[in-house]
Backbone of each chain as nested JSON, in Angstrom:
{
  "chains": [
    {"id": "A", "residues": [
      {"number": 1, "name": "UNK", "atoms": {"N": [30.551, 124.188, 46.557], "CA": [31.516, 123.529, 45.679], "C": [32.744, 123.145, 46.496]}},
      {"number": 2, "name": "UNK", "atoms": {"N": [33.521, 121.628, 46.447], "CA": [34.292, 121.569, 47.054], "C": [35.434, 122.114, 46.397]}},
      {"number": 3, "name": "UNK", "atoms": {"N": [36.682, 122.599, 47.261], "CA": [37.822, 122.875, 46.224], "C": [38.665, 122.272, 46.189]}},
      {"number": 4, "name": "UNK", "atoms": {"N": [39.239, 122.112, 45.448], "CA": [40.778, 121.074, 45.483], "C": [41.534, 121.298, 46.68]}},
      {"number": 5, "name": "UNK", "atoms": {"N": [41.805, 120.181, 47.385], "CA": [42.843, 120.106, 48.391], "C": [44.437, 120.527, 47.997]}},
      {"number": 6, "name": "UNK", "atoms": {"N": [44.769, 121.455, 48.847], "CA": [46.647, 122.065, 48.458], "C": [47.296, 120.559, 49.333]}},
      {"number": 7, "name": "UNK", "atoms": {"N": [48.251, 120.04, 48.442], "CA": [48.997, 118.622, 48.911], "C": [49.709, 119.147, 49.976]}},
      {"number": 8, "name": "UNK", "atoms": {"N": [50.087, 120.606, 50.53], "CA": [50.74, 120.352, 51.735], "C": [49.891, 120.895, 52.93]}},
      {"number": 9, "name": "UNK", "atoms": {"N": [48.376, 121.168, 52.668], "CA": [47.12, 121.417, 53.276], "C": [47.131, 119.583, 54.008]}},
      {"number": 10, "name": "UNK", "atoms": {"N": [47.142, 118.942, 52.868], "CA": [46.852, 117.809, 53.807], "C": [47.784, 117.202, 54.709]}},
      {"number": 11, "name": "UNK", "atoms": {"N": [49.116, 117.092, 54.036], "CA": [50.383, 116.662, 54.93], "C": [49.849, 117.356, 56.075]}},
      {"number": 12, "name": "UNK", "atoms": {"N": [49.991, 118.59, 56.179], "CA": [49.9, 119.355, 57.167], "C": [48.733, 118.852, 58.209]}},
      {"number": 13, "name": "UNK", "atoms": {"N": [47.845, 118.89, 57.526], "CA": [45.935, 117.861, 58.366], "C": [46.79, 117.026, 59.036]}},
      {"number": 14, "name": "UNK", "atoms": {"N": [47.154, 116.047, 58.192], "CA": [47.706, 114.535, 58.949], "C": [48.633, 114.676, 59.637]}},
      {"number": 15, "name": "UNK", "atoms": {"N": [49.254, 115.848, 59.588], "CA": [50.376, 115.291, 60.932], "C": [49.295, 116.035, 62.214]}},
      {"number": 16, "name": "UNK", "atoms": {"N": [49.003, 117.168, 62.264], "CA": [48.104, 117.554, 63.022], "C": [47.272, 116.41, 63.858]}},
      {"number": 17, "name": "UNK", "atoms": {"N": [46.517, 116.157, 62.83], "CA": [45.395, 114.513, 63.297], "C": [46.432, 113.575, 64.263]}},
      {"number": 18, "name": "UNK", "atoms": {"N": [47.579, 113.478, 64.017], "CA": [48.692, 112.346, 64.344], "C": [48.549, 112.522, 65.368]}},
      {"number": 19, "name": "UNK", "atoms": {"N": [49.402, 113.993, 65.755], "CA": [49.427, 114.185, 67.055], "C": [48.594, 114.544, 67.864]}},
      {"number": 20, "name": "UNK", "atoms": {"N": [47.493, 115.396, 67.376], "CA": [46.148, 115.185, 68.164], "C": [45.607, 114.212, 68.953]}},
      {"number": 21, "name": "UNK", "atoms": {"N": [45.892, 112.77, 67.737], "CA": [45.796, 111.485, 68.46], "C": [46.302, 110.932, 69.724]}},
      {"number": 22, "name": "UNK", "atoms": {"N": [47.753, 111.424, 69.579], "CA": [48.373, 111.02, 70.1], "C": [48.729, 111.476, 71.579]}},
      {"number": 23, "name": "UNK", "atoms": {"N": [47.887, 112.903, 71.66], "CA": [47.531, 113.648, 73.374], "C": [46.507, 113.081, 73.952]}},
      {"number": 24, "name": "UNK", "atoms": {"N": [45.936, 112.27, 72.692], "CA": [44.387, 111.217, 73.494], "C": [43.468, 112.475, 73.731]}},
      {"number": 25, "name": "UNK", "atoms": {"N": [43.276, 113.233, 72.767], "CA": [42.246, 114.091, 72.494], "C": [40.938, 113.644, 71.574]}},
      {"number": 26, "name": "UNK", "atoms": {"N": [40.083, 113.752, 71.276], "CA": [38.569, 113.991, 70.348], "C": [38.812, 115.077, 69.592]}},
      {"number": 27, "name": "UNK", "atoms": {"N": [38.372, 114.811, 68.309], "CA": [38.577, 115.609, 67.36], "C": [37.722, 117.479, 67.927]}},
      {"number": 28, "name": "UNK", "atoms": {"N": [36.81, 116.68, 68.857], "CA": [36.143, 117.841, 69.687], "C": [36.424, 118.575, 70.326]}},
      {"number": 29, "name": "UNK", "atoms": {"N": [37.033, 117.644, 71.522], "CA": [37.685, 118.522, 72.058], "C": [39.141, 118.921, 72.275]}},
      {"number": 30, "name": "UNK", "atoms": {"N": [39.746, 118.716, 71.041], "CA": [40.921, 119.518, 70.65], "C": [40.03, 121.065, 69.902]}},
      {"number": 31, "name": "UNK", "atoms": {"N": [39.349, 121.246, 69.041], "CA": [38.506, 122.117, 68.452], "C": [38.124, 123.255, 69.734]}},
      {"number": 32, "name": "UNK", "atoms": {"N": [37.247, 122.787, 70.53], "CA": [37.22, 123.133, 71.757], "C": [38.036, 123.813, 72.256]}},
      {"number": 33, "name": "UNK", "atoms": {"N": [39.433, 123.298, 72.712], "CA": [40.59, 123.537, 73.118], "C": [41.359, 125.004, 72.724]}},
      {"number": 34, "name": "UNK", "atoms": {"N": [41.214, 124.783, 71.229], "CA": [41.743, 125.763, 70.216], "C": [40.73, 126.845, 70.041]}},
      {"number": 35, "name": "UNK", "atoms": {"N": [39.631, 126.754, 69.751], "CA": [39.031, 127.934, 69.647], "C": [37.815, 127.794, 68.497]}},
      {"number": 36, "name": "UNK", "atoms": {"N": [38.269, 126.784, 67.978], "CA": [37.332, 126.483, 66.414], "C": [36.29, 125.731, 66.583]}},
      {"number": 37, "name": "UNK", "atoms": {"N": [35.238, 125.249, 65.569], "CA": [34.337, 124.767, 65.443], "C": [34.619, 123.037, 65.314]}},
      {"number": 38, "name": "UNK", "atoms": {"N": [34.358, 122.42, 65.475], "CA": [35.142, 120.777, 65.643], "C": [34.656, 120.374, 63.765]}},
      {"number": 39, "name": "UNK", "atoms": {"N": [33.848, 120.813, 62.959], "CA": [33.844, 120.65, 61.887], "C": [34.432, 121.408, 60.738]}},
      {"number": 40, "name": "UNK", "atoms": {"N": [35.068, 122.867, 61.335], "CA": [35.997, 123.419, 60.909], "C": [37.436, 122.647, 60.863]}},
      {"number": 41, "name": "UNK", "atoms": {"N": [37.538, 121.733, 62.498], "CA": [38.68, 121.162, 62.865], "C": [39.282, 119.897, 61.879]}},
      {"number": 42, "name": "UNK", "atoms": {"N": [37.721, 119.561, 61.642], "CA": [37.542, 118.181, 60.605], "C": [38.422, 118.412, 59.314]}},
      {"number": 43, "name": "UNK", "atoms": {"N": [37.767, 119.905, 58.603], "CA": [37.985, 120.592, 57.586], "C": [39.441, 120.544, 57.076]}},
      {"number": 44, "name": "UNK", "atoms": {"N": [40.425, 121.207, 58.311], "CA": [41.492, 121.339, 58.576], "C": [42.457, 119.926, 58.466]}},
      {"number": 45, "name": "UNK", "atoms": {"N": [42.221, 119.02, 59.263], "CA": [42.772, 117.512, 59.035], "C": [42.778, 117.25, 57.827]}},
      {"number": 46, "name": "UNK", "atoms": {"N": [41.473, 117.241, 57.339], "CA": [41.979, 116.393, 55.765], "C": [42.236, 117.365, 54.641]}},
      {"number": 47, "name": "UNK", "atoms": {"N": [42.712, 118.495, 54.806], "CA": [43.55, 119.386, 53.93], "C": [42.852, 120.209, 53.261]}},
      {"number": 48, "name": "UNK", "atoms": {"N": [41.359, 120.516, 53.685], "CA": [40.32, 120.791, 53.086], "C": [40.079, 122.355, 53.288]}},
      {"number": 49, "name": "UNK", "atoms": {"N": [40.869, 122.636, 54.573], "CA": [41.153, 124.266, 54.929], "C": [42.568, 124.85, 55.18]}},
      {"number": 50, "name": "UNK", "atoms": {"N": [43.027, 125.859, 54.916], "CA": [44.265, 126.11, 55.669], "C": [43.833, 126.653, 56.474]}},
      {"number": 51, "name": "UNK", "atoms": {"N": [44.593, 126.405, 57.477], "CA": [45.022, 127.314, 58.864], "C": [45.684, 128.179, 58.645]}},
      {"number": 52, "name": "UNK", "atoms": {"N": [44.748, 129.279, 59.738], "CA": [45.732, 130.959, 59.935], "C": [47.007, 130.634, 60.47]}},
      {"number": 53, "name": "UNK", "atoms": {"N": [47.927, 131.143, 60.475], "CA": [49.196, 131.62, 61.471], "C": [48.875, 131.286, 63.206]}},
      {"number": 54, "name": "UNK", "atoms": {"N": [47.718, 132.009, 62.949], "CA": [46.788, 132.748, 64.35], "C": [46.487, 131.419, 65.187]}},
      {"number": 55, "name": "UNK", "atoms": {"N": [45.758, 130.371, 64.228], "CA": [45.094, 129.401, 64.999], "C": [46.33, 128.206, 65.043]}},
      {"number": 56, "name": "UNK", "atoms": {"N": [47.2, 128.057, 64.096], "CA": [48.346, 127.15, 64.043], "C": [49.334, 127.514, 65.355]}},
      {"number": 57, "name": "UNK", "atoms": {"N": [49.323, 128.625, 65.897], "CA": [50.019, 128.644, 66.822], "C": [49.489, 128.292, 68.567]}},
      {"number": 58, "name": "UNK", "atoms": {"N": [47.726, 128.675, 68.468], "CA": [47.416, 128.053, 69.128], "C": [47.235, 126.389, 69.221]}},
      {"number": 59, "name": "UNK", "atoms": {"N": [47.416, 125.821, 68.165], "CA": [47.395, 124.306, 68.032], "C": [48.783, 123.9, 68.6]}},
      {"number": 60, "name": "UNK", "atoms": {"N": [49.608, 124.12, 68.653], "CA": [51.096, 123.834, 68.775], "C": [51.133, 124.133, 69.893]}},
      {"number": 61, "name": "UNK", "atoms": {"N": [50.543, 125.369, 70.684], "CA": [50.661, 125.669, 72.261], "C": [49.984, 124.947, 73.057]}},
      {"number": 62, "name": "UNK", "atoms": {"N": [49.021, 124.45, 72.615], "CA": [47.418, 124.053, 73.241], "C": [48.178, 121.824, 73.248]}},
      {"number": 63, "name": "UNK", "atoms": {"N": [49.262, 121.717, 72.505], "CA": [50.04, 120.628, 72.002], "C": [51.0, 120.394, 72.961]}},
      {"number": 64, "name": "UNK", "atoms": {"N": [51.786, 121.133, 72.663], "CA": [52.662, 121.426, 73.615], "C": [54.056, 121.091, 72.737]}},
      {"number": 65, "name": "UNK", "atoms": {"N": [54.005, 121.48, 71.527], "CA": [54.873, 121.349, 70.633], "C": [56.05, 122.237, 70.196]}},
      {"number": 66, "name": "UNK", "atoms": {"N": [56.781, 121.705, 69.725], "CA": [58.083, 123.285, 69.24], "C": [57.05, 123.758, 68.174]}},
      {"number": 67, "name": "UNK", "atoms": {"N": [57.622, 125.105, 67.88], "CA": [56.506, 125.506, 66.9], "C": [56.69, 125.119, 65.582]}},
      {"number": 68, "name": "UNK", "atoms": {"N": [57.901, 124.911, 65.158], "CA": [58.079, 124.01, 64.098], "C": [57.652, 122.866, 63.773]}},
      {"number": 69, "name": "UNK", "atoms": {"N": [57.375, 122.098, 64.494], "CA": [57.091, 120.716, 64.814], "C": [56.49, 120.539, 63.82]}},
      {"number": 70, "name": "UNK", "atoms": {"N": [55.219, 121.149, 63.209], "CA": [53.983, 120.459, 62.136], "C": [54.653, 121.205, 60.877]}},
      {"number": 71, "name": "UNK", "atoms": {"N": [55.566, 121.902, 60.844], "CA": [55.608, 122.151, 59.319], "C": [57.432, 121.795, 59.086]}},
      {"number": 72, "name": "UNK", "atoms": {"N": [58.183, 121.308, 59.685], "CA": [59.676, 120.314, 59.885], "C": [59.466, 119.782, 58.341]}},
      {"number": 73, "name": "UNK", "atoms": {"N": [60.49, 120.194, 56.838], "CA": [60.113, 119.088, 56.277], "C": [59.099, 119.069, 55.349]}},
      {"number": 74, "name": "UNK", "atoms": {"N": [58.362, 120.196, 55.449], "CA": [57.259, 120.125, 54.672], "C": [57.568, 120.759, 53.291]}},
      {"number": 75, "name": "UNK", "atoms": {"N": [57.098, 120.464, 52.03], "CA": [57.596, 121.133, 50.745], "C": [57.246, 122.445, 50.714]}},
      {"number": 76, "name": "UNK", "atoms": {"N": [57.765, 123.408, 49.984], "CA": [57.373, 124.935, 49.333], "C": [56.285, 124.515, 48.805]}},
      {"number": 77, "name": "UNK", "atoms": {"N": [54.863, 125.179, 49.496], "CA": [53.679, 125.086, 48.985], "C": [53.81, 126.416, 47.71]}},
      {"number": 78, "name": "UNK", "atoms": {"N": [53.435, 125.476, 46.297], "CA": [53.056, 126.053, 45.236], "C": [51.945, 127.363, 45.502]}},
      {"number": 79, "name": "UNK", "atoms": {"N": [52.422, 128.684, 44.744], "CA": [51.311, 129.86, 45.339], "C": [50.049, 128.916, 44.28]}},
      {"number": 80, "name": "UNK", "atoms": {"N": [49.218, 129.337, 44.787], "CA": [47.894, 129.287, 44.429], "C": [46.602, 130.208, 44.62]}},
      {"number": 81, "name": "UNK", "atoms": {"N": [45.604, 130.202, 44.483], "CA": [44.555, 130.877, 44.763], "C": [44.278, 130.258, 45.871]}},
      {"number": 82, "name": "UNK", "atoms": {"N": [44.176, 130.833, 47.084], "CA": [43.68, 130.102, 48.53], "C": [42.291, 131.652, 48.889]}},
      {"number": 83, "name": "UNK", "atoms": {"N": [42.008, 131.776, 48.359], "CA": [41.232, 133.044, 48.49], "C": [42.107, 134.165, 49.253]}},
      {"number": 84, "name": "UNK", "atoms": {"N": [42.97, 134.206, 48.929], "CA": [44.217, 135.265, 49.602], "C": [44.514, 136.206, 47.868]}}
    ]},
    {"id": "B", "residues": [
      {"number": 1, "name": "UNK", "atoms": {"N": [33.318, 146.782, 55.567], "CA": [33.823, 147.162, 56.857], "C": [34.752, 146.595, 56.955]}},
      {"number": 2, "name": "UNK", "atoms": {"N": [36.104, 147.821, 58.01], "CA": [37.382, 147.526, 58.39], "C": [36.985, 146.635, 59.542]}},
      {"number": 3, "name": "UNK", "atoms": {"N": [37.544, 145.204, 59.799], "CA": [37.777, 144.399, 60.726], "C": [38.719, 144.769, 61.924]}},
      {"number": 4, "name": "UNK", "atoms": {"N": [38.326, 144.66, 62.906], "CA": [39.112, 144.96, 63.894], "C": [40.927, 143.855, 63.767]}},
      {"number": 5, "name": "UNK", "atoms": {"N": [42.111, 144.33, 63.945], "CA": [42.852, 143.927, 64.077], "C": [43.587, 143.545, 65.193]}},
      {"number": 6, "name": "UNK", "atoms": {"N": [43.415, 142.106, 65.102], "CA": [43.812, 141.266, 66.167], "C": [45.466, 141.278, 66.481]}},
      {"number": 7, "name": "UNK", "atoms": {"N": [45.973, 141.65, 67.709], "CA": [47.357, 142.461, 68.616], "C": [48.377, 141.487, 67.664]}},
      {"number": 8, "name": "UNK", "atoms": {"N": [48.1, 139.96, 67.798], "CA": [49.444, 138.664, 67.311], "C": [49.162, 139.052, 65.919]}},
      {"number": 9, "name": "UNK", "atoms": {"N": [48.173, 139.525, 64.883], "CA": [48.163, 139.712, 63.725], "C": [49.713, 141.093, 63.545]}},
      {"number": 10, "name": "UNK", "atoms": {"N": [48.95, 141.976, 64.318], "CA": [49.589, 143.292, 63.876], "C": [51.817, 142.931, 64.21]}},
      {"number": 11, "name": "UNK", "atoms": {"N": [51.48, 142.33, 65.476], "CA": [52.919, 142.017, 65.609], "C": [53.701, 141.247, 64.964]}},
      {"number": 12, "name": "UNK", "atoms": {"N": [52.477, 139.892, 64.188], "CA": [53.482, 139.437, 63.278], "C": [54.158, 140.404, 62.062]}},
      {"number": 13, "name": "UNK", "atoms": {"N": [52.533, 141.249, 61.491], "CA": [52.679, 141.775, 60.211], "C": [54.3, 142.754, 60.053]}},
      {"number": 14, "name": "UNK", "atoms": {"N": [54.326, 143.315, 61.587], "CA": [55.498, 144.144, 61.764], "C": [56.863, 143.511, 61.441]}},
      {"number": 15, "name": "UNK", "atoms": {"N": [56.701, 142.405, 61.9], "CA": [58.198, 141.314, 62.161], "C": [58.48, 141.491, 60.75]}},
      {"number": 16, "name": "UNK", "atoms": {"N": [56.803, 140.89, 59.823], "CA": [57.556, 140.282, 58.236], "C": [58.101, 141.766, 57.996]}},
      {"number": 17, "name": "UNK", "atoms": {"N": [57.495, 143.012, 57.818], "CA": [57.744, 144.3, 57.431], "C": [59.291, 144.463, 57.381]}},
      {"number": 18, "name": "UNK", "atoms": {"N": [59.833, 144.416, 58.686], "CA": [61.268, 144.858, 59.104], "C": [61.776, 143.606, 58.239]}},
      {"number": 19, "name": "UNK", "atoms": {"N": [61.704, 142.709, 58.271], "CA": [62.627, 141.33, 57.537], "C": [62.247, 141.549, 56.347]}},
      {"number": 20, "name": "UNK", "atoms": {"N": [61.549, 142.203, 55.744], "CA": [61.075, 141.99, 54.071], "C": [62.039, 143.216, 53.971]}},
      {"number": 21, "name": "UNK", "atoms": {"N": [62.204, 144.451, 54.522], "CA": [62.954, 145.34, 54.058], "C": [64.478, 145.213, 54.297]}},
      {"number": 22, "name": "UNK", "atoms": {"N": [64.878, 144.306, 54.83], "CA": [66.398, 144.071, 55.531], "C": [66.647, 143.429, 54.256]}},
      {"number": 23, "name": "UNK", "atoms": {"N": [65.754, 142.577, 53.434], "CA": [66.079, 142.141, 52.882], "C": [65.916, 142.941, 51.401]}},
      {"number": 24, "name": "UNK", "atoms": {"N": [65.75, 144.21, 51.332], "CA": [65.832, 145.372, 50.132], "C": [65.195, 144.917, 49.293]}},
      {"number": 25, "name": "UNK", "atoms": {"N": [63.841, 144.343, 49.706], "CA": [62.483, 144.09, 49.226], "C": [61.272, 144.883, 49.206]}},
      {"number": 26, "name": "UNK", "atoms": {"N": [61.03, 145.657, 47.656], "CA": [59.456, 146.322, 48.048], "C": [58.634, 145.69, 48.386]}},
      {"number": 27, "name": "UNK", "atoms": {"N": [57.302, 146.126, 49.084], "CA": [56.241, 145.047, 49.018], "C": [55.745, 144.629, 47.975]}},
      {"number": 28, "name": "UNK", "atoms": {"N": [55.567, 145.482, 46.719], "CA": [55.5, 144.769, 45.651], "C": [56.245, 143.24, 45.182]}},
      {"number": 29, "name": "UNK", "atoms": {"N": [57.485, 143.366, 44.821], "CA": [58.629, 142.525, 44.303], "C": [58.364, 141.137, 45.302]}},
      {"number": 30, "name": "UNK", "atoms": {"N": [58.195, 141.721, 46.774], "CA": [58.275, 140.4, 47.811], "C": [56.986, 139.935, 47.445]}},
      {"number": 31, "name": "UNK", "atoms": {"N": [55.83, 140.585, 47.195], "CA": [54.788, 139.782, 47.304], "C": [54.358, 138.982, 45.917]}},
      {"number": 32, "name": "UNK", "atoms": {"N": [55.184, 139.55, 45.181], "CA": [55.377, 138.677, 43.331], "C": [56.036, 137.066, 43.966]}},
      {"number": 33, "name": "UNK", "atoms": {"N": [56.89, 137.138, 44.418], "CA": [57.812, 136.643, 45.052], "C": [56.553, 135.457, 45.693]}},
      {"number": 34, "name": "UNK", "atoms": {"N": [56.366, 135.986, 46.893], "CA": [55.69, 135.06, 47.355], "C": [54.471, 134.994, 46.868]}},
      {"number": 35, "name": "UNK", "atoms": {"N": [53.936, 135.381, 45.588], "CA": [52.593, 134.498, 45.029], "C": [51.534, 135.414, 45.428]}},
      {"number": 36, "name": "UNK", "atoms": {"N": [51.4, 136.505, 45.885], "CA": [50.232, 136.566, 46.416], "C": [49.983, 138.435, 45.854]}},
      {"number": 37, "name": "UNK", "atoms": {"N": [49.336, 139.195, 46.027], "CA": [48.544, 140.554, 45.357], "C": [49.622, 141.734, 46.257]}},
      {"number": 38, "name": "UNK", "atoms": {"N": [50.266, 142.478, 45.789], "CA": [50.844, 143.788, 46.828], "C": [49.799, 144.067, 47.911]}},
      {"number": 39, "name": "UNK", "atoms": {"N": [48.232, 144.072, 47.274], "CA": [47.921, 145.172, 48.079], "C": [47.263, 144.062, 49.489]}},
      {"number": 40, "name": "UNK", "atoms": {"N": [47.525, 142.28, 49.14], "CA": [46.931, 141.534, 50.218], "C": [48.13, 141.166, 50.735]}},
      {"number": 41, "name": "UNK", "atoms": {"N": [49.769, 141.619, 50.713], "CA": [50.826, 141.863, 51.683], "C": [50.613, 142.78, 52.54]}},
      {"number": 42, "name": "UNK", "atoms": {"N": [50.156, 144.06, 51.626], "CA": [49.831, 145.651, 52.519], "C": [49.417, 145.093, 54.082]}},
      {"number": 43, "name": "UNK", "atoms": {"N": [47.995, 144.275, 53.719], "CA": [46.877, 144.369, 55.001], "C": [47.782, 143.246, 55.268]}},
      {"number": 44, "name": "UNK", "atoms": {"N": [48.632, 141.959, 55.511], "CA": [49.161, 141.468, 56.142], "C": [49.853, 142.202, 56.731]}},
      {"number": 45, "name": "UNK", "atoms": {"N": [50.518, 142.762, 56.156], "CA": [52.039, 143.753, 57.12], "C": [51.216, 144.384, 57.889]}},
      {"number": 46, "name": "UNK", "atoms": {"N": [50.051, 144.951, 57.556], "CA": [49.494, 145.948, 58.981], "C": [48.668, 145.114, 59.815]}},
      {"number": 47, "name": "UNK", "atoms": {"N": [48.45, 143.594, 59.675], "CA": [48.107, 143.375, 60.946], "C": [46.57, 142.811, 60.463]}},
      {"number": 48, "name": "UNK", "atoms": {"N": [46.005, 143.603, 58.962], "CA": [44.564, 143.277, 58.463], "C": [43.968, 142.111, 58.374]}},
      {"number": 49, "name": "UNK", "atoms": {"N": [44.756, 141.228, 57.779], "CA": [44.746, 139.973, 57.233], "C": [45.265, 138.87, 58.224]}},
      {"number": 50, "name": "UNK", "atoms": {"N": [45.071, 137.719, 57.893], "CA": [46.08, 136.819, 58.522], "C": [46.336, 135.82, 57.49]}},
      {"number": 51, "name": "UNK", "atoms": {"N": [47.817, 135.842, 57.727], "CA": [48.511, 134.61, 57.128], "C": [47.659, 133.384, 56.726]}},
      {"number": 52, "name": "UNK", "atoms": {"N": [48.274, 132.514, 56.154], "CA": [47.346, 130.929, 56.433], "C": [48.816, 130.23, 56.247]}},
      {"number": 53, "name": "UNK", "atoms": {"N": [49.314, 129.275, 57.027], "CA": [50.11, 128.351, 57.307], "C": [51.173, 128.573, 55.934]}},
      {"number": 54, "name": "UNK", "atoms": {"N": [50.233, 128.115, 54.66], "CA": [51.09, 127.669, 53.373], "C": [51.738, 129.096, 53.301]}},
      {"number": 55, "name": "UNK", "atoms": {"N": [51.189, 130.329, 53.118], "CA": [51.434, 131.682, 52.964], "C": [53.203, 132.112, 53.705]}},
      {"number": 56, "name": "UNK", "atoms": {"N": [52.789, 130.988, 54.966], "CA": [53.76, 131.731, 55.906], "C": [55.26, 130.344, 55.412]}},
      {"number": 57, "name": "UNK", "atoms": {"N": [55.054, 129.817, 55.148], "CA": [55.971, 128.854, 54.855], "C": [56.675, 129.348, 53.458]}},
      {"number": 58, "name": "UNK", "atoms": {"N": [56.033, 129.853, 52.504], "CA": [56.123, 130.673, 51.058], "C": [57.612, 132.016, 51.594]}},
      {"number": 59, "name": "UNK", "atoms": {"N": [56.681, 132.569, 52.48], "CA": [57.589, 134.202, 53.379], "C": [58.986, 133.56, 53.881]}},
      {"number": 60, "name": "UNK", "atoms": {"N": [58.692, 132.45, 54.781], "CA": [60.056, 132.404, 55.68], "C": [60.986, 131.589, 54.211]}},
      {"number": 61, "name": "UNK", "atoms": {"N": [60.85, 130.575, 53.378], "CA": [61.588, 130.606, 53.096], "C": [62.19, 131.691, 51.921]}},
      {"number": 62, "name": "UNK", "atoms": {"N": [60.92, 132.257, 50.55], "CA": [61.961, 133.256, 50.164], "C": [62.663, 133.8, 50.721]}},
      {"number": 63, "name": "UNK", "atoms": {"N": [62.487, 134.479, 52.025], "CA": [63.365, 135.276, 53.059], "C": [64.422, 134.375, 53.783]}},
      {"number": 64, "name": "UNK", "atoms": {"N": [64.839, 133.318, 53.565], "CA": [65.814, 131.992, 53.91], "C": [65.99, 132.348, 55.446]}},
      {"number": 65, "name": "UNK", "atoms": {"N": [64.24, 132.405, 56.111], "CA": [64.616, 132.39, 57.314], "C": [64.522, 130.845, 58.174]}},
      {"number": 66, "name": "UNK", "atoms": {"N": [64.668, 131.049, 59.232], "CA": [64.489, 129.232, 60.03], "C": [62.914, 129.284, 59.631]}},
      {"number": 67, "name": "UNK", "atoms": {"N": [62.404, 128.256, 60.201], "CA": [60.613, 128.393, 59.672], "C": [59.819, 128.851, 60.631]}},
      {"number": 68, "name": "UNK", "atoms": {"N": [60.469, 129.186, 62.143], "CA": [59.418, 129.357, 63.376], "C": [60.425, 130.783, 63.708]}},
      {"number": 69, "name": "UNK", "atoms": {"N": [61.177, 131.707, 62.539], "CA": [61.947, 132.981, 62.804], "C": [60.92, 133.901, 62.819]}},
      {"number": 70, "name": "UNK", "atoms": {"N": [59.44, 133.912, 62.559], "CA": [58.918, 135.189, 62.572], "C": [57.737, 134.645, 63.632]}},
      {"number": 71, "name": "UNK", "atoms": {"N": [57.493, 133.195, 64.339], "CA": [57.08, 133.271, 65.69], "C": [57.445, 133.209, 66.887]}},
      {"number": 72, "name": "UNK", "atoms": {"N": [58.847, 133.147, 66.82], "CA": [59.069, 133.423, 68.308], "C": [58.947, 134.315, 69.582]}},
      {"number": 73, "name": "UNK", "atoms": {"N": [58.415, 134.091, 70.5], "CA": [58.153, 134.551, 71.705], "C": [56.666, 135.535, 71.021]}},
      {"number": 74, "name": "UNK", "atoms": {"N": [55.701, 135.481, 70.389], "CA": [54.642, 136.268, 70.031], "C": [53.878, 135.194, 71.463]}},
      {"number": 75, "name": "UNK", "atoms": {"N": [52.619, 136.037, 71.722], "CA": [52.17, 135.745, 72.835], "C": [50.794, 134.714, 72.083]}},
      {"number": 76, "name": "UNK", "atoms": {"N": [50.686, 133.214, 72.819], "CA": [49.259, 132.765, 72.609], "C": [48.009, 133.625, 72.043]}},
      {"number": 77, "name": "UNK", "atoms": {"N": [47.542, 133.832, 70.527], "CA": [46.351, 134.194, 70.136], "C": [45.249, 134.023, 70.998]}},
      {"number": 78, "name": "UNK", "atoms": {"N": [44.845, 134.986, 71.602], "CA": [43.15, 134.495, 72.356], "C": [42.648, 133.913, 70.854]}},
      {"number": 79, "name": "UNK", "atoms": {"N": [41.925, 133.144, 70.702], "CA": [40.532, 132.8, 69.966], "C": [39.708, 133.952, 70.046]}},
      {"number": 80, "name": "UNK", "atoms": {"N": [39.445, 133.767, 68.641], "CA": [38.256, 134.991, 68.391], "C": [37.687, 134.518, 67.061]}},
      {"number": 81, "name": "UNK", "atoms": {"N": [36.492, 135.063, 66.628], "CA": [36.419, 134.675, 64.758], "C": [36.935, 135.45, 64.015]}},
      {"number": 82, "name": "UNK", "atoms": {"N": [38.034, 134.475, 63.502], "CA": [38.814, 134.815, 62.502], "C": [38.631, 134.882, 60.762]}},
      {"number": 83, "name": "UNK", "atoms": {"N": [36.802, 134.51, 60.61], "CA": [36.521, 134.091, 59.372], "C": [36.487, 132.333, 59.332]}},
      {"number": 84, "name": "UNK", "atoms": {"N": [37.43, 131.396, 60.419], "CA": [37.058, 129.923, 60.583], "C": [35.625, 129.339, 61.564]}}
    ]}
  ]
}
């Protein structure tokens, strides 16, 4: 069953994807890079998974980003059921 | 079965611990607060669990901290399976 996408799950995907793009990486081998499965990575972009703490910080290091950088701006995600 | 707890888990869980109590917060009240079960703060604070991005954005700001105040200087996560 798919589940509803959290609206700052995806903001979050797309800026990710942005800059992913923008190191002139493959959705692969950024996945690669990080530690994950490249269809997990997919997952993640279009807002379809959240990211741990754990793996968001390797994305930002592996980037070469402030660690703020992907969430600058972003709204108070509404609590929800995220299986947490 | 207890999951082994990963070192950047346990050090974050500590950080929120000390900042949730500075701020004369039970884990109960904080975790009403931030949306989510006392007893799935518990295994965050010890390191059990891991965050997911939205979770951690929920923490820093009830706690009106900067948004990258409870990652600084934590060391690069090795990759491991995290459940992604």
């Amino acid at each position: 069953m798919k589940r509803a996408r959290h609206p700052v799950s995806v903001l979050l995907g797309k800026r990710l994807q942005k800059l992913r793009k923008k190191a002139g990486l493959s959705q692969e081998a950024f996945a690669h890079e990080v530690g994950i499965h490249r269809t997990y990575m997919g997952l993640i972009e279009r807002g379809e998974r959240n990211l741990t703490v754990l793996t968001y910080l390797r994305v930002v290091r592996k980037l070469g980003l402030e660690q703020d950088e992907l969430l600058k701006g972003l709204p108070t995600p509404e609590p929800r059921d995220e299986g947490e």
